[in-house]
N, C-alpha and C positions, 0 to 999 in steps of 0.2 A: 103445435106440439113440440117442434124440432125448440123453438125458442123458449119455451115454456122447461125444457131439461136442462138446455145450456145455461139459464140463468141460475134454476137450482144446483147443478153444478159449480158455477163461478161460487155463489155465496157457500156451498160445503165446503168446496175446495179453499176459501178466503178464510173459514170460521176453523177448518179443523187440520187442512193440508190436503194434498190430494190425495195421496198414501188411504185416507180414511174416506174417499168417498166411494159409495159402493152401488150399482145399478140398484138394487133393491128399494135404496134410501129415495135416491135418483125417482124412481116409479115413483114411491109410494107421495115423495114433495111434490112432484107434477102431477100428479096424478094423470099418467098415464103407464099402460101395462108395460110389465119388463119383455115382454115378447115386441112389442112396437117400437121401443128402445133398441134392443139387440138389432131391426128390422133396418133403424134406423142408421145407427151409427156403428152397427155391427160388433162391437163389443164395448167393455170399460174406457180401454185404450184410442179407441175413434170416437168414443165423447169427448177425452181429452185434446184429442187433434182438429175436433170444433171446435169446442171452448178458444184452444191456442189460436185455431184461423180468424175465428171471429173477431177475437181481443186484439190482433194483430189488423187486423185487417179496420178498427175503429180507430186506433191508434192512430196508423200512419193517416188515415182519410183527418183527424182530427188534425194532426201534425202538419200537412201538406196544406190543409184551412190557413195556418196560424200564421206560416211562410210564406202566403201569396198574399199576406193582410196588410203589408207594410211597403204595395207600390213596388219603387225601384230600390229601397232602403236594404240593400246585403246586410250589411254590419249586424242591421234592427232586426232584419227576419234571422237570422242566423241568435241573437242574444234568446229573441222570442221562442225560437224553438228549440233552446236549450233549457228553458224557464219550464215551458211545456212540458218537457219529458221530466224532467225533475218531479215538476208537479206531477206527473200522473204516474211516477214511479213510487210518489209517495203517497196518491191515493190508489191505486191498482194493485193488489199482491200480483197479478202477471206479468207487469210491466216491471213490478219492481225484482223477479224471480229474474228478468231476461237481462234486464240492466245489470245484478249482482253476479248471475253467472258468467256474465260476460267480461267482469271485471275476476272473473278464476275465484270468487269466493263460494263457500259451502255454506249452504244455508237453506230452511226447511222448504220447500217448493210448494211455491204458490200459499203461503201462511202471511198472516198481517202483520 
């Protein structure tokens, strides 16, 4: 259930922004009740702090894969995991939301 929200959240929040995703919608794509939602993640705002844990938490595990792939090669794992984040800033609205903001730019949160 818990993953079955988190994912319909990732794709609302990727297709419209988070601003516009709403527990209701949430329910009714997973189909599961908005009272087992609320239960779960206790409001709007603690779906978004899964989602964020979650996507953070694939990232680095994918990230930390890419930099142990190249032996004793610094230089290689260090270009590798630069290639990585790139790529996945540019396939992720989260990644690319954390990346932009971190770089001090304004821009729609979590949209493609």
């Amino acid at each position: 259930m818990r993953e079955r929200v988190l994912e319909e959240a990732w794709t609302l929040a990727a297709q419209n922004g988070w601003d516009r995703v709403r527990v209701a919608d949430l329910a009714e794509r997973s189909e599961v009740s908005r009272p087992s939602i609320y239960k779960e993640f206790g409001d709007r705002a603690g779906v978004g702090q899964a989602l964020v844990e979650r996507e953070t938490e694939r990232f680095l595990t994918r990230l930390a894969a890419v930099l142990d792939s190249g032996g004793g090669d610094v230089a290689g794992a260090l270009r590798r995991g630069v290639a990585h984040t790139l790529d996945e800033g540019r396939r992720n609205p989260f990644i690319r939301a954390v990346l932009t903001a971190a770089r001090g730019e304004q821009t729609p949160c979590f949209r493609s």
